[in-house]
C-alpha positions as CSV (number, residue, x, y, z in Angstrom):
1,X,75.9,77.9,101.1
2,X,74.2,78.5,97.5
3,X,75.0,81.3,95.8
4,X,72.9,84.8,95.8
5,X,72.8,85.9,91.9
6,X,71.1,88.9,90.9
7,X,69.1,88.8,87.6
8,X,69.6,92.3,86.5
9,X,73.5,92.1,87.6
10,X,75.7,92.7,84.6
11,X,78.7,91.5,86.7
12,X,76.6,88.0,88.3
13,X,75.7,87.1,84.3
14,X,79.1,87.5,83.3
15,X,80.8,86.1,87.1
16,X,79.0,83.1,86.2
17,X,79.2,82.5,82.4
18,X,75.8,83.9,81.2
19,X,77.7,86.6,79.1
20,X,81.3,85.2,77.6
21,X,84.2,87.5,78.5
22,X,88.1,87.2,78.4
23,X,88.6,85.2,81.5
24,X,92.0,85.1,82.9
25,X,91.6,82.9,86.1
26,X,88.4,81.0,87.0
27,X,87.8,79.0,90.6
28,X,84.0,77.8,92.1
29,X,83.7,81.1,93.7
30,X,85.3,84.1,91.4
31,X,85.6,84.9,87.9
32,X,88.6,87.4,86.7
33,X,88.2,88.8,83.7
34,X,89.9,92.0,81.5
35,X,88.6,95.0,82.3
36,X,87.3,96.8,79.1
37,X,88.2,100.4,80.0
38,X,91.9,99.4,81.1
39,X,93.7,101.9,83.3
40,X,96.8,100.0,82.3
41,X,98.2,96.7,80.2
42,X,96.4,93.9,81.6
43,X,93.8,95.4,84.1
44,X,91.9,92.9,84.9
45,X,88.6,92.5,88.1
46,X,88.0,90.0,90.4
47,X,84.2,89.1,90.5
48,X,82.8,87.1,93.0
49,X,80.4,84.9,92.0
50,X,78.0,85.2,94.7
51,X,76.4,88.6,94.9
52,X,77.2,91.1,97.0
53,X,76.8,95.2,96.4
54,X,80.1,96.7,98.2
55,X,82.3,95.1,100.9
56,X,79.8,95.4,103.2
57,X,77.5,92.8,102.1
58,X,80.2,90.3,101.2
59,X,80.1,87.0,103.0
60,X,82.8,86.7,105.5
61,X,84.5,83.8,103.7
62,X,84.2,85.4,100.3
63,X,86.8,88.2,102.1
64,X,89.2,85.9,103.2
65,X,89.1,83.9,99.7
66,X,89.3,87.1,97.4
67,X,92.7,88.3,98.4
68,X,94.1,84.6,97.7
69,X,92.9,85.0,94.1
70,X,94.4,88.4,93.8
71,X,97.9,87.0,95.2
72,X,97.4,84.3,92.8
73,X,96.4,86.7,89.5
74,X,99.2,89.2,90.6
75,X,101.8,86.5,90.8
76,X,100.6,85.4,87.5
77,X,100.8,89.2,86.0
78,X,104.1,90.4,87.4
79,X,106.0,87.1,85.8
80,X,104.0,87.1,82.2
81,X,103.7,91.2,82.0
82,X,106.8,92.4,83.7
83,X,104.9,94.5,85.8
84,X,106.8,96.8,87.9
85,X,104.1,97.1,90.7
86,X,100.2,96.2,90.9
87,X,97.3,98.6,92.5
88,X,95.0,96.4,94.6
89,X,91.7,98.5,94.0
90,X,88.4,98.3,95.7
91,X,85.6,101.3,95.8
92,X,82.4,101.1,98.1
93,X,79.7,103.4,97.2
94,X,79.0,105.9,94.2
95,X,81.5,108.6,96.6
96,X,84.4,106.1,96.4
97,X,84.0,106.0,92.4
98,X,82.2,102.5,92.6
99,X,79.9,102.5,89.3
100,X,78.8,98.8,89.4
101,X,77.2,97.8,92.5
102,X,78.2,94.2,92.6
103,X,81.6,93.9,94.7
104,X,84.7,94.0,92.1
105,X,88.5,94.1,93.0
106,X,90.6,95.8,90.5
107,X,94.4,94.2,89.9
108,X,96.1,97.3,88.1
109,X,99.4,96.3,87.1
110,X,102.5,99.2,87.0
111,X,105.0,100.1,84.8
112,X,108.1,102.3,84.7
113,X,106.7,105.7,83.5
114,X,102.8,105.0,83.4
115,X,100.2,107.2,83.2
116,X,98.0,105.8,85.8
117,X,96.9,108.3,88.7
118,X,95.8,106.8,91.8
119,X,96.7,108.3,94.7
120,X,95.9,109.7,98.0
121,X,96.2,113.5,99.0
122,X,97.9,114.1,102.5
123,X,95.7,116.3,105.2
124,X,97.3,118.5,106.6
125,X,95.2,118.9,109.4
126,X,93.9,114.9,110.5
127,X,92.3,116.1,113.7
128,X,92.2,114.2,116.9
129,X,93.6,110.9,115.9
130,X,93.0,109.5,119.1
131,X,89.8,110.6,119.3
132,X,88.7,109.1,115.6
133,X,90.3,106.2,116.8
134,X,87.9,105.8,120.0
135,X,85.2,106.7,117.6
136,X,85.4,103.6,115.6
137,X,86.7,101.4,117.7
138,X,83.0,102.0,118.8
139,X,81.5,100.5,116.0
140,X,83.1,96.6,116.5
């Protein structure tokens, strides 16, 4: 399957070496590189190489391959960095916080008494479960 690369993309020219970047992990299909606004010591992205705005559009097998290199990057991170934990991050859409629309999958590694604030807010009211359920099971 050859690759979809779009030419106004900043993250396809740097996925696939048209702008140089620090690089932490490299395969045919995905690029990793630091991320330069850091939420925390060694945030890096995972970039796919093949183009693909939100999770959406990404090619089946580019799903199942993406969490492999995060396994691998995290592995890497947790024995070199001494991370304590590591926030898998993905956002789709401008709602979810996504501000570059080519798919990206933030490693955020964790440490004892960091600043880093991501988390979810509990409802106290979910609704009809059941009925959400039903709803998107609907949509398969």
């Amino acid at each position: 399957m050859s690759k979809h690369i779009e030419e106004n993309c900043i993250f396809c020219k740097i996925a696939n070496g048209q702008i140089p970047t620090n690089s932490i992990y490299e395969d045919e299909d995905f690029k990793v590189i630091m991320d330069n606004s850091p939420a925390s010591h060694g945030h890096a992205i995972i970039l796919p190489k093949n183009h693909a705005a939100n999770l959406y559009e990404l090619p089946e097998d580019d799903c199942t391959k993406i969490m492999s290199v995060a396994k691998k990057c995290a592995t890497a991170m947790k024995k070199t960095l001494n991370c304590v934990g590591l926030n898998v991050l993905q956002n789709n859409g401008e709602l979810a916080g996504q501000t570059i629309f080519h798919l990206h999958v933030h490693l955020i590694p964790r440490y004892e008494n960091d600043t880093v604030t991501i988390k979810s807010i509990p409802n106290d009211n979910p609704g009809d479960l059941s009925a959400v359920a039903e709803q998107i099971r609907k949509g398969f």
